[in-house]
C-alpha positions, 0 to 999 in steps of 0.5 A, a space after each residue: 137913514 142918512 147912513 144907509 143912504 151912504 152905504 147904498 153909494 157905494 153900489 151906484 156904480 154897479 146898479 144893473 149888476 145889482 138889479 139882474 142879481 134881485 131879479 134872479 134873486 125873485 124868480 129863484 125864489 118863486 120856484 123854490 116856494 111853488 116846488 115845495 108847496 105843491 109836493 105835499 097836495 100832489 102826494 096827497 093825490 097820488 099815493 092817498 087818491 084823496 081828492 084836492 079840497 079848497 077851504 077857501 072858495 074865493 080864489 081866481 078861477 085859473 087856480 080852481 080849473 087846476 084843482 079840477 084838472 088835478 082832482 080829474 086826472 089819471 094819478 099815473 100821469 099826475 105821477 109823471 107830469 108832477 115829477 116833471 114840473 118838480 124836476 123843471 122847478 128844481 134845476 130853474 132854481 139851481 140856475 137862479 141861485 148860481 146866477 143871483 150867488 155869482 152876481 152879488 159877490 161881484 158886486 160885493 167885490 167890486 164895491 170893496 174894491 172901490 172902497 178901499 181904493 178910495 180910502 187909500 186915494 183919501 189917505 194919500 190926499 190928506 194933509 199931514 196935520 191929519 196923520 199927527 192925530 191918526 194912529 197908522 194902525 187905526 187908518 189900516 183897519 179902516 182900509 182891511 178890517 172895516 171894509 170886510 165888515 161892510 163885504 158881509 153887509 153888501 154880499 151875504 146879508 144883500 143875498 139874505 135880505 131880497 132872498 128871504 124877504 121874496 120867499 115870506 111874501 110868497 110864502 104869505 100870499 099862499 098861506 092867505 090864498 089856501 085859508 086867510 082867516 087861519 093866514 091872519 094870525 100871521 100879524 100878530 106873530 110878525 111884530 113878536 118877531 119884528 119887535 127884538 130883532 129891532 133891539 137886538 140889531 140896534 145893540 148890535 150896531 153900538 157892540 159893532 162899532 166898538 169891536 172895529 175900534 177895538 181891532 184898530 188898537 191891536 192893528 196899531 199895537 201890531 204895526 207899532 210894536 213889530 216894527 219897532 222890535 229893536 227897541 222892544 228887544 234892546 229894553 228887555 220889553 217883550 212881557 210888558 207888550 205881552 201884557 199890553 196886547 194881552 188886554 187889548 185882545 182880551 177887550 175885543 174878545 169881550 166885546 165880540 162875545 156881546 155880540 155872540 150872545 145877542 145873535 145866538 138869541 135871533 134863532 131860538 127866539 125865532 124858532 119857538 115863536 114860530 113852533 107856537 104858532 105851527 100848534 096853534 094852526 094844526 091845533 085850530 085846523 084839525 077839524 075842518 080836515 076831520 070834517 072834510 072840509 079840507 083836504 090834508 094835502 091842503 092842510 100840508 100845503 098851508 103848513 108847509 107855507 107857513 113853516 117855510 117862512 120860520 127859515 128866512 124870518 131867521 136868515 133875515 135876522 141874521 142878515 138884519 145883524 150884518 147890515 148893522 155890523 156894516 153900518 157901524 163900519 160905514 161909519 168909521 169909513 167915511 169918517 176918513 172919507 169925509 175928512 177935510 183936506 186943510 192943505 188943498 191945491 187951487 182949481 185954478 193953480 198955476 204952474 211955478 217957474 223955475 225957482 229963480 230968486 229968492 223964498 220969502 216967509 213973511 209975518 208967519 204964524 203957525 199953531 197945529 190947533 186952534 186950540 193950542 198955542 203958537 209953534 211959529 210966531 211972526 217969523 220973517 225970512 229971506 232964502 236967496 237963491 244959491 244960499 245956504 241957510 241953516 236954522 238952529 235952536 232947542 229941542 222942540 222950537 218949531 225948527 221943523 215946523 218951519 221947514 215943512 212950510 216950504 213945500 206946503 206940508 202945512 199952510 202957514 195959520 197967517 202969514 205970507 210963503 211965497 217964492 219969487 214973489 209967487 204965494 206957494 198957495 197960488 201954484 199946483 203940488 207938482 210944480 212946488 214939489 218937484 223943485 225940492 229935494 227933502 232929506 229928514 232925520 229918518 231915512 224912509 225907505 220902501 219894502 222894494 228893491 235899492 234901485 226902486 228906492 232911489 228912483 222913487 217917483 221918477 218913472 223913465 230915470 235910466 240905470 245909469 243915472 241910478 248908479 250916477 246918483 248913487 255913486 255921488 251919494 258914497 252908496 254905490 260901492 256897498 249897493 254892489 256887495 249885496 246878493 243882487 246889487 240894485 235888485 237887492 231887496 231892501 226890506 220893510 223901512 229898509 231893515 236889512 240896512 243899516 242907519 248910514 246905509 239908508 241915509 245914503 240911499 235917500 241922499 241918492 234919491 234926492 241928487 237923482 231928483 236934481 231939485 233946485 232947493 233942497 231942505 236937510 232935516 238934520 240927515 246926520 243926526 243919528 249916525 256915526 261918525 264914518 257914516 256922517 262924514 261920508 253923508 257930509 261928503 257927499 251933501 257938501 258935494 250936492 250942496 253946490 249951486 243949490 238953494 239949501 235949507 238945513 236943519 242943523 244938530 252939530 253946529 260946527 257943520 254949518 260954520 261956512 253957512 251963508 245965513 244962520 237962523 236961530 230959533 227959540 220958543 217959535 221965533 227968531 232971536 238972531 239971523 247972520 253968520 257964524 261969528 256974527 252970532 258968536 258976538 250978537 246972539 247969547 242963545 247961539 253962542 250958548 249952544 255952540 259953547 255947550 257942544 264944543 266943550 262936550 
C-alpha cells in the first residue's frame, strides 16, 4: 500500500488536471453503456412492433412512465427520435473520450517530467561515495527505462482503471435494474475473475522488477563498452562483448517472456469465463421470454449489459498488469530518491572568506564503508597559503582519498578540515568550491563546444578571456586549426581530441576559474612527453602565487616543491623537501631511486 500511496505523489501537483480527466472519464462512460443498451429494445420496438416487457416490476416509476411512452408511441417517431438520441449520446461520448484521452496523458507527461527531473536533481545532489557503488547505466535506466514504465501506469492503465471500472458498475446497476435474480450470478463470476487476475499481477510485479534490472545491465554494458570502444577494439575484444551482451539480452528476453505468457492468459481466462456465464444466462432466460414474460429487446438489453462488462473486466486486467509493472519501477525510482545524501550543506551554512592562511587537516580518518578498513589514518597537515604541496606514495594509498577531502567530495569519517580556522563542514558548496581550482588525471570534457568546455559553470565569462586562459593553457593555437575554432564541437568525453589536447582544455577551464587553491590529481600522468611538457609549462605558469596541492606520479617534477608529503598504507611516513626526505624518508628515497634508475 505504502507503494501506491507513493506513486499516487507524484500526480499531486496535477490533481484538478487529473480529476476533470475522471469526471469526463464518468460521463463518457454513462453515454457509451446507455447508447448500446437501449439499441437492442429500441430495434426491438420498431422493426418487430413487439411491446417493451419488464421482468422486474420494482423499478422507479420514471423508468416504467418511459417503457409506457415507448410501448405507446407512433414507431416512426421512436424511429427518428431514438436515432436522435443515439446520434446526440454518440458525438457526447466522442467528446468525452478526446477530453479524458487529452487530459490523462498530460497529466501522464507531466508526471514523467517531474520524475525524471527530480531524479536527475537527486543524482546531482548526491555524494560521491554513492556513485562509487552505482553503475552509470543502472542510474540511467532509472532515469529512461523505469520512468516509461511508471508512463504506462499513470496514462494508459489510469485511462483503463476509472474508464473500465465506470463502465462494470453501469453495466451491473442495469443488469440488476432489468432482472436482479438473473444479475446475481454475477458475484459469483467476479471472484472467478478476480481471483487470478490477483496472482497473475502480483507475478507480474516480482517479473517486472527483475526485467528493469535486466535492462540496466545492458544500458550499463552499452554505456561502458561504447564508450570505451578504443580499449575493446586495441584488445581484439568485440567476440567476448558480444558474448557478454548476448546473454545479458538473452536474460531479459527470458524474463520478458515470463511476463508475455502470464498476461496472454488474463484475455482467454476472461473470456471464457464469461461466454460460461452468457449460456448460463440465455440458457435460464429463454423461457420467461418464450412465455412473454419478457420482451426479447429486453432479454437483448440485459445481455447486452452483461456482455459489455466481458470488454473492461479484460482491459481492467491489463491495466490491473500495468500498474504493477509500474509499481516495480516506482520502487527502483525512489530507491535513488530516497537515498541519503552522506556529504550535506548546513541550513545555516555560512559563506567562506576569501581563502587567506592556511588548510589544516587534523587527526583525520577515513574509511569508504564501515564495513571496510581505514584508507586515511590519523592524517595531520598543514597547507600555507602560497605553498606548493606535493603528496606522493604507492599505487592505492589513499593519495586521492586525501585530496578529495579538500572541497568535501567526501567528509572525513573523524577528524577535523578546516581552512583558515573555519571547519569546511560549517560553509556553503558554493563558497568552498568556488575557490578551488581541480585538474584530475582524466581530462572530463562535455559533448559541447571547446569554448563551452572551458567556461564550463562560469555564465558571463567574456570571449576574450575564453581565448586569455586558453592561450596560458598552450591550447589556443591547436583550438584555431579546428573546423570552427571555439565553436568547434568536441564530442561525447571530447573524443575528437587527443589526450594533451583535452588536458590542455581543462587546464584553460581551471585558469579561467582563477580559484585561489588549486588540487593536481596527477594531470600529466597519461600523456606524452611534447604534451606534458607544454601542460607542465603552462601549470608552473598557473602555479604562481597559488595555493597548490598536487598529486605527484614522476617525481623529478615536484623537486622545488615547498612541502613533499609522502604517503603510505593511508598514512603519513615522511613530510619536507626533496633532499630532506632523500636523507630521512626510506620509502621517498625508495621511489625516486626506482624512477631515476628506470
Amino acid at each position: 500500500m505504502n507503494n501506491y500511496i507513493k506513486l499516487l505523489k507524484f500526480l499531486k501537483p496535477h490533481l484538478k488536471i487529473f480529476i476533470i480527466a475522471i469526471v469526463a472519464i464518468f460521463f463518457g462512460s454513462i453515454f457509451q453503456v446507455f447508447q448500446f443498451s437501449m439499441l437492442v429494445p429500441l430495434i426491438d420496438r420498431i422493426f418487430t412492433d413487439q411491446q417493451m416487457i419488464l421482468p422486474n416490476p420494482h423499478l422507479p416509476k420514471f423508468i416504467t412512465d418511459l417503457v409506457h411512452m415507448i410501448n405507446t408511441m407512433d414507431r416512426k417517431v421512436l424511429l427518428k427520435g431514438g436515432l436522435t438520441i443515439f446520434l446526440a449520446g454518440f458525438f457526447l461520448k466522442q467528446i468525452m473520450t478526446v477530453t479524458y484521452e487529452f487530459l490523462i496523458n498530460a497529466v501522464s507527461q507531466r508526471v514523467m517530467r517531474d520524475i525524471r527531473y527530480l531524479l536527475y536533481s537527486k543524482i546531482q545532489d548526491l555524494s560521491m561515495e554513492y556513485f562509487s557503488k552505482k553503475r552509470t547505466g543502472e542510474l540511467i535506466s532509472r532515469i529512461t527505462n523505469d520512468v516509461n514504465v511508471v508512463e504506462n501506469a499513470v496514462s494508459y492503465a489510469c485511462i483503463d482503471l476509472f474508464r473500465q471500472t465506470f463502465m462494470i458498475i453501469f453495466c451491473v446497476i442495469t443488469a440488476f435494474g432489468l432482472y436482479p435474480r438473473g444479475a446475481m450470478v454475477i458475484f459469483f463470476v467476479f471472484p472467478l475473475i478476480a481471483i487470478p487476475l490477483t496472482v497473475i499481477g502480483k507475478k507480474l510485479r516480482k517479473i517486472s522488477r527483475g526485467t528493469q534490472e535486466k535492462m540496466a545491465d545492458i544500458n550499463s554494458h552499452l554505456l561502458e563498452t561504447i564508450s570505451g570502444i578504443r580499449v575493446v577494439k586495441a584488445f581484439c575484444s568485440e567476440k567476448y562483448e558480444k558474448e557478454r551482451f548476448r546473454v545479458r539480452n538473452q536474460d531479459f528476453y527470458k524474463l520478458k517472456m515470463k511476463s508475455v505468457r502470464r498476461l496472454i492468459v488474463i484475455s482467454p481466462l476472461i473470456e471464457t469465463i464469461a461466454g460460461l456465464f452468457v449460456v448460463g444466462v440465455i440458457s435460464a432466460l429463454a423461457a420467461p421470454v418464450m412465455e412473454h414474460k419478457m420482451s426479447f429487446g429486453i432479454l437483448g438489453m440485459f445481455i447486452g449489459s452483461i456482455m459489455l462488462i466481458i470488454s473492461p473486466v479484460k482491459k481492467l486486467g491489463n491495466a490491473v498488469a500495468l500498474i504493477q509493472q509500474g509499481l516495480a519501477a516506482n520502487v527502483r525510482i525512489y530507491e535513488v530518491l530516497d537515498a541519503e545524501v552522506v556529504v550535506k550543506e548546513k541550513s545555516d551554512a555560512m559563506d567562506l572568506p576569501k581563502f587567506s592562511s592556511v588548510i589544516k587537516i587534523d587527526q583525520v580518518d577515513f574509511s569508504y564503508q564501515q564495513e571496510s578498513g581505514m584508507v586515511l589514518k590519523g592524517i595531520n597537515l598543514e597547507v600555507k597559503s602560497g605553498q606548493v604541496v606535493a603528496i606522493v606514495g604507492p599505487t592505492g594509498t589513499g593519495k586521492t582519498t586525501l585530496v578529495n577531502l579538500i572541497p568535501r567530495f567526501y567528509d572525513s569519517t573523524s577528524g577535523l578540515v578546516s581552512i583558515d580556522g573555519i571547519d569546511i563542514k560549517d560553509v556553503t558548496f558554493k563558497s568552498l568550491r568556488g575557490q578551488i581550482g581541480v585538474v584530475s588525471q582524466e581530462a572530463i570534457l562535455f559533448n559541447d563546444t571547446v569554448k563551452a568546455n572551458i567556461a564550463y559553470g562560469m555564465p558571463g565569462v567574456t570571449q576574450e578571456q575564453i581565448e586569455d586562459a586558453a592561450k596560458k593553457a598552450f591550447a589556443h593555437l591547436f583550438v584555431m586549426k579546428m573546423p570552427h575554432g571555439y565553436d568547434t564541437i568536441v564530442g561525447d568525453r571530447g573524443f575528437r581530441l587527443s589526450g594533451g589536447e583535452k588536458q590542455r582544455i581543462t587546464i584553460a577551464r581551471a585558469i579561467l576559474k582563477n580559484a585561489p587553491i588549486l588540487i593536481l590529481d596527477e594531470a600529466t600522468s597519461h600523456l606524452d612527453s611534447e604534451s606534458e611538457q607544454f601542460i607542465q609549462t603552462a601549470l608552473y605558469e598557473f602555479m604562481k602565487g597559488r595555493t597548490v596541492v598536487a598529486i605527484a606520479h614522476r617525481l623529478s617534477t615536484i623537486k622545488k616543491a615547498d612541502m613533499i608529503v609522502v604517503i603510505e598504507k593511508g598514512q603519513i611516513v615522511g613530510q619536507g623537501r626533496h633532499e630532506e626526505l632523500i636523507e630521512n624518508c626510506p620509502l621517498y628515497n625508495k621511489l625516486y631511486t626506482m624512477q631515476f634508475q628506470a
